[in-house]
C-alpha positions in Angstrom: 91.9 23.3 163.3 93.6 25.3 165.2 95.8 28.7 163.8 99.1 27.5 164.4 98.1 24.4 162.1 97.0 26.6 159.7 100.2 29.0 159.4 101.8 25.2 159.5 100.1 24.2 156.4 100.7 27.5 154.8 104.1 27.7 155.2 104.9 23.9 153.6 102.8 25.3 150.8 104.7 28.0 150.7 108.3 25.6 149.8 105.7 23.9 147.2 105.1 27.4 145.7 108.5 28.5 146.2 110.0 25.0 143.6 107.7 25.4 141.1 108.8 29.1 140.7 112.2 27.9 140.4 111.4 25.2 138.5 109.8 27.9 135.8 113.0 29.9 136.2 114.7 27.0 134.5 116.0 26.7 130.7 115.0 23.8 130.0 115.0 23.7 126.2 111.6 25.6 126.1 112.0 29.4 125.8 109.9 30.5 128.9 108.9 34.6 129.9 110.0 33.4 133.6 113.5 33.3 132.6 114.1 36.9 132.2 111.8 38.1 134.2 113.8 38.2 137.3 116.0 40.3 135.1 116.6 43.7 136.8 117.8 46.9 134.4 119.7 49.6 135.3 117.2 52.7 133.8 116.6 56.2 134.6 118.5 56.7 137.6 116.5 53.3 139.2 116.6 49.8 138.8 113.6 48.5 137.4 112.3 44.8 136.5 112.7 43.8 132.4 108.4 43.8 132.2 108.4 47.1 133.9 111.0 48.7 130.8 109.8 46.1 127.9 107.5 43.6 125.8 108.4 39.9 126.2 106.9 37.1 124.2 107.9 33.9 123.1 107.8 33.4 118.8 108.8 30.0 119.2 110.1 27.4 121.2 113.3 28.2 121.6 113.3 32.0 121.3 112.1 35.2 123.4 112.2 38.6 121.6 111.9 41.6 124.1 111.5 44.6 122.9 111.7 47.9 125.0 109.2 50.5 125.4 112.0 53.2 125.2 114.4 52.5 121.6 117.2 54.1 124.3 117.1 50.8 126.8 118.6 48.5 124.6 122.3 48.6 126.3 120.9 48.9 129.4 118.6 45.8 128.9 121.6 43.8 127.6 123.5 44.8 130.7 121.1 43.3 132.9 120.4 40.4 130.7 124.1 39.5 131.0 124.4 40.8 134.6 122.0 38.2 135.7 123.7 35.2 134.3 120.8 33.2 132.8 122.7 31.8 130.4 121.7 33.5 127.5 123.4 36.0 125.4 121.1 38.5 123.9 121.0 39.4 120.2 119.9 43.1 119.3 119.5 44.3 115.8 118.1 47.7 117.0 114.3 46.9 117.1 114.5 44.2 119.3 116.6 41.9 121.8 116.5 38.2 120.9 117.7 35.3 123.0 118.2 32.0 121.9 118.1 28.6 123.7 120.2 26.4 122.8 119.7 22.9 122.0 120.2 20.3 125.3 122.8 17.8 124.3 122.0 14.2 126.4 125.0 15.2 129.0 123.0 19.1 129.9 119.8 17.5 130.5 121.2 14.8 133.1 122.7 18.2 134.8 119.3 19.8 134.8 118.1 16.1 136.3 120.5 16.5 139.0 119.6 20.4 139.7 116.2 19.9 139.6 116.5 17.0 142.3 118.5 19.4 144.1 115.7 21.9 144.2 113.1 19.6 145.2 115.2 18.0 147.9 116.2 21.8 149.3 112.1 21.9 149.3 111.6 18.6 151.1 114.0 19.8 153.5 112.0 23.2 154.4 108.8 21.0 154.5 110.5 18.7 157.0 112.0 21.8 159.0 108.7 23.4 159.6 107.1 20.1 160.7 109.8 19.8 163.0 109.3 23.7 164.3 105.3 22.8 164.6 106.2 19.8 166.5 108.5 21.6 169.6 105.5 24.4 169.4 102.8 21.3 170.0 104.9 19.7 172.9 105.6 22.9 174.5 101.8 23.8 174.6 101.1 22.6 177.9 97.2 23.3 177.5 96.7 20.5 175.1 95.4 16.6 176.4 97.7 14.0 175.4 95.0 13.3 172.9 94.4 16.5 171.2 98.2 16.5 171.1 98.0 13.2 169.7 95.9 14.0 166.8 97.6 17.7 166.1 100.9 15.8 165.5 99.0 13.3 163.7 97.4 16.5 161.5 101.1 18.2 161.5 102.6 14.8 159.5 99.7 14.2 157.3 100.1 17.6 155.9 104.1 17.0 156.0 103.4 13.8 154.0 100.9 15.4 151.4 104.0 18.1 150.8 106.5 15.4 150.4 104.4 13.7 147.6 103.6 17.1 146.1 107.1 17.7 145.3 108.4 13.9 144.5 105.4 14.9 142.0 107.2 18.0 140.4 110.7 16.4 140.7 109.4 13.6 138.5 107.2 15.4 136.5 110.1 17.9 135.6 112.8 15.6 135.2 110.7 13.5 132.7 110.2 17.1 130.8 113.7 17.6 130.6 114.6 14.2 129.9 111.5 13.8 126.4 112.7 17.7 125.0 
């Protein structure tokens, strides 16, 4: 197999990666770390990320207590909390930060259907674009036989299909999640 097919195949797997992070980043009606970890806070004259400044777990399922390594923080973690609109608003009562989810009526979970398709169609898409990319790079390589060309493209789609099915796998395995909460 040649390089380029390899940097092909990594780069699909790459979109693959790149849903199932977002698909962690979602609230879903399970309290996840992932949420808030993207959170960035404001602290000692930098910006840092929330598990650089602070302790995050997960009591239950629909709770996450952070509590910071420095008892100043908490106002500056709440800043960034609300700052970066995950839809939570935190809770502090001076020891720690709490965020609640809230239940996910019937009519929020279809939305989170619909996103969630959305993400896995924006991935299908990137799949699709790099198979197309691969395949102007193949027809452009004048060194190749028309059978080795052939069987590259041939390589290029199977590896465009397994992709595809990966994520119809995560959409569906995602949206059946939200839907049985």
């Amino acid at each position: 197999m040649s390089n380029s097919l390899v940097d092909i195949k990594k780069q699909m797997e790459k979109s693959v990666e790149h849903l199932k992070i977002e698909f962690s980043k979602m609230r879903v009606g399970r309290a996840s770390s992932a949420m808030v970890e993207s959170v960035r806070v404001e602290v000692y004259g930098s910006t840092m990320g929330l598990k650089e400044v602070a302790a995050i777990s997960i009591p239950d399922a629909r709770t996450i207590t952070i509590q910071p390594w420095d008892r100043s923080l908490f106002q500056e973690i709440e800043k960034g909390i609300l700052a970066a609109n995950v839809g939570l608003t935190p809770m502090n009562d001076g020891k720690i930060i709490r965020l609640s989810l809230p239940a996910l009526t019937e009519e929020r979970r279809k939305e989170f259907v619909k996103q969630i398709k959305k993400e896995g169609e924006d991935a299908k898409v990137s799949v699709r674009n790099t198979r197309r990319d691969a395949m102007e790079i193949l027809k452009k390589d004048s060194g190749l036989s028309e059978d080795e060309l052939k069987r590259q493209q041939d390589e290029v789609q199977k590896t465009t299909d397994h992709n595809v099915a990966e994520v119809d796998k995560l959409i569906d395995a995602k949206a059946k999640e939200v839907m049985t909460l």
